[in-house]
N, C-alpha and C positions, 0 to 999 in steps of 0.2 A: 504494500500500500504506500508506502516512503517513496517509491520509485513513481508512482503514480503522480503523487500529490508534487513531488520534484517537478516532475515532467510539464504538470498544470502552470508549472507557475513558472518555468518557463517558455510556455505559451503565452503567459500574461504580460510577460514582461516584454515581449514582442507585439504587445498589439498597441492600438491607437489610443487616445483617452478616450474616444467617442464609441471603442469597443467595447471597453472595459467597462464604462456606464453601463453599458448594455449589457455586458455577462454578469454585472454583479445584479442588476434587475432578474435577470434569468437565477439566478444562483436564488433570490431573495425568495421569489416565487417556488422555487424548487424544494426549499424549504420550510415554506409555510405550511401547516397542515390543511387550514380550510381553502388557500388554493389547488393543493396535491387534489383534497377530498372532490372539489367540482372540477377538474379537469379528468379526474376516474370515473365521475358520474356518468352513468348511463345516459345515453339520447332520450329525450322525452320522444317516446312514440304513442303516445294515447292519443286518438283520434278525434277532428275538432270535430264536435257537432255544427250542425245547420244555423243551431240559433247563435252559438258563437261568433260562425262567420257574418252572419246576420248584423251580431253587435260589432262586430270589429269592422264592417263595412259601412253604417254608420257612424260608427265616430269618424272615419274617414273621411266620410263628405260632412260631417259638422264641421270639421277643423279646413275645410274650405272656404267660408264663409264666418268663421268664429277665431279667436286669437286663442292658443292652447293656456290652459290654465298652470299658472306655476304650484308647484312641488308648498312653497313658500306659504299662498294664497290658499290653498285647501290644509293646511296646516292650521292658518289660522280659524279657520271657522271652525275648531276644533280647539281652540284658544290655545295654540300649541305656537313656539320659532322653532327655526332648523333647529338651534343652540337644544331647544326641549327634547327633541327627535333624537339631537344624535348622540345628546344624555340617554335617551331611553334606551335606545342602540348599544351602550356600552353596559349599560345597566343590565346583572340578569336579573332573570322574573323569579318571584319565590316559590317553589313549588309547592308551600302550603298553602299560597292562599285562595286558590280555587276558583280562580279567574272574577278577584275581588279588584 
């Protein structure tokens, strides 16, 4: 493995800095678990229904004629900021409280 991790570095020491950003991105990724987890993830193949394409063919032509709605904006009518969201995000849920 010595000989390996040798070898790697120097490949590294050979490349650009504009590669290097890049393999360390790559490296970063490669070690994260929840991107390992959805890149193993299986292909959604469950089948759309009728009425899905139905809805997803309307909002298509609303946002013809309609400006799309910010992330932001449907937050708050929920009296919620991003700042709330991406606290909740980090926040876990307790699993005693039973969807309190």
């Amino acid at each position: 493995m010595a000989n390996t991790k040798e070898h790697a570095h120097e490949l590294i020491d050979r490349m650009a800095p504009g590669q290097i950003a890049a393999l360390v991105g790559l490296l970063e990724i490669m070690l994260d678990p929840v991107a390992r987890s959805l890149a193993n993830a299986p292909i959604e193949d469950e089948p759309i229904s009728e009425e899905e394409i139905r809805s997803a063919e309307a909002s298509k032509e609303w946002l013809k004629n309609h400006e799309p709605i910010s992330h932001e904006e449907v937050l708050a009518e929920f009296g919620l900021t991003l700042e709330d969201f991406e606290r909740m995000g980090r926040t876990p849920l307790d699993p005693q409280s039973k969807g309190q």
